[in-house]
C-alpha positions as CSV (number, residue, x, y, z in Angstrom):
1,X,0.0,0.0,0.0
2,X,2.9,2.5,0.4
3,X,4.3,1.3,-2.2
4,X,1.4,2.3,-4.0
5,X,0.8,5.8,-2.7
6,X,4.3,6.7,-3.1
7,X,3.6,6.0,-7.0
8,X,0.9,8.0,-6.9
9,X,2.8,11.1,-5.2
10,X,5.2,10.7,-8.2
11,X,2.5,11.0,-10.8
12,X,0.8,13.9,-9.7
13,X,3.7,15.8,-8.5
14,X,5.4,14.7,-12.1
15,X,2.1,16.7,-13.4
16,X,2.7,19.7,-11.3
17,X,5.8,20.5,-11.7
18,X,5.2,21.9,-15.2
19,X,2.7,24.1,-13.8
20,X,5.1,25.7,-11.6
21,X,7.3,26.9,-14.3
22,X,6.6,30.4,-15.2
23,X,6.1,31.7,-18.7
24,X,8.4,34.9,-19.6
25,X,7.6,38.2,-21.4
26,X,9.4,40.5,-23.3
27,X,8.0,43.7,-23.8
28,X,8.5,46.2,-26.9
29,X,11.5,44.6,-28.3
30,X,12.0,44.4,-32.3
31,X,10.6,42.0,-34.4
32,X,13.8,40.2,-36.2
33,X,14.1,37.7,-39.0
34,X,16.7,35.3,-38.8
35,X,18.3,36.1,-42.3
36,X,18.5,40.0,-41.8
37,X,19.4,39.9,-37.9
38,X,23.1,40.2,-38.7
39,X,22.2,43.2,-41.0
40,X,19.7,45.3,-38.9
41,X,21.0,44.3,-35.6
42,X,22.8,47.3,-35.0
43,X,19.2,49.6,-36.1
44,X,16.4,46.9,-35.8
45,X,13.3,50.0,-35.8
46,X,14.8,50.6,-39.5
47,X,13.9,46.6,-40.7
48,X,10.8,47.1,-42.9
49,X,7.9,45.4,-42.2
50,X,7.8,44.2,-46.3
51,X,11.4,42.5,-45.8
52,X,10.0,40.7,-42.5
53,X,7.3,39.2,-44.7
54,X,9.5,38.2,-47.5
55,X,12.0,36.6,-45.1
56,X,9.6,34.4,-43.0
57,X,11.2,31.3,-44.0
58,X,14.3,32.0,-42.1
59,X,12.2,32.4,-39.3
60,X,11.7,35.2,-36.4
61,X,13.1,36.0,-32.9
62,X,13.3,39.0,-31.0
63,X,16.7,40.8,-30.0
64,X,16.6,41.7,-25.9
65,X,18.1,44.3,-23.9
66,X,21.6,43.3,-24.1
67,X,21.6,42.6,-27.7
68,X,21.0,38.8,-27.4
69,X,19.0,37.1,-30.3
70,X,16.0,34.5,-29.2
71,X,14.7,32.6,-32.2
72,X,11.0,31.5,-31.8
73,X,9.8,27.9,-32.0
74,X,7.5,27.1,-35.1
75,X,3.8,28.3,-33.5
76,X,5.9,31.6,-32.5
77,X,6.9,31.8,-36.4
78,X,3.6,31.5,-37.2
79,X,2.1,33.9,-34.9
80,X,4.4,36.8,-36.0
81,X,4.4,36.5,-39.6
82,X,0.0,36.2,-39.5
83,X,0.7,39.3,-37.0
84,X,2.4,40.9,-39.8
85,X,0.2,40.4,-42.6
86,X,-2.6,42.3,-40.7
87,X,-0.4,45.3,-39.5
88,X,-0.2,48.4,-41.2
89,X,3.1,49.8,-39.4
90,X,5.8,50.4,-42.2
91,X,9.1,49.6,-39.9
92,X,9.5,50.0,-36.3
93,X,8.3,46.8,-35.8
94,X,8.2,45.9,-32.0
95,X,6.3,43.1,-30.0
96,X,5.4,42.0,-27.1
97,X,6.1,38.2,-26.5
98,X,5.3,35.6,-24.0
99,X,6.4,31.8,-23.7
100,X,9.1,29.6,-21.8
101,X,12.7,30.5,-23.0
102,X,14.9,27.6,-24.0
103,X,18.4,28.3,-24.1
104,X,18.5,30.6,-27.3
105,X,14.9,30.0,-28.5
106,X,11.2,30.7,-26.9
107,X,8.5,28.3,-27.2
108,X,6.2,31.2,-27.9
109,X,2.7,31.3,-26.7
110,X,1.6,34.8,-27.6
111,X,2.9,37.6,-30.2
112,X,1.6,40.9,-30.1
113,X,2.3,44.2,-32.4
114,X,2.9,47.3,-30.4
């Protein structure tokens, strides 16, 4: 019988743990594709919004406060490029985005235009 609820303690703490890990956001940072981040890095606001777009299939990340570059998983790719098709900012393209960092890339759960 111990046995038995020790196995069960497992299980459901095995299920809560994940629970207890804590989304991150990152707020007003730019909008970067993969291809051009070694290009605009230096004056991501000037990256127009029709370049994003055309480069989607390099894939998007955002560049933080200290000039590191997180890539986004494949739902956070998705989310910004249908984000893009609907805005109608030229440039200056920053976000606001929420999901669980993993080492250089974010399993995104939300992407939103500024």
């Amino acid at each position: 019988m111990k046995k038995l609820v020790r196995t069960l303690l497992l299980i459901l703490l095995g299920f809560s743990v994940p629970a207890l890990v804590r989304a991150e956001t990152w707020k007003n940072v730019p909008l970067i594709d993969t291809m051009c981040l070694n290009k605009v890095k230096a004056n991501p606001d000037k990256h127009p919004t029709e370049c994003l777009i055309q480069c989607s299939k390099s894939g998007y990340g955002i560049l933080t406060s200290d000039g590191t570059y997180l890539k986004f998983d494949e739902a956070g790719n998705k989310q910004a490029l249908d984000a893009l098709k609907k805005t109608k900012k030229k440039d200056s393209i920053r976000v606001t985005v929420t999901g669980d960092r993993q080492g250089d890339t974010i399993k995104v759960t939300s992407v939103a235009i500024e």
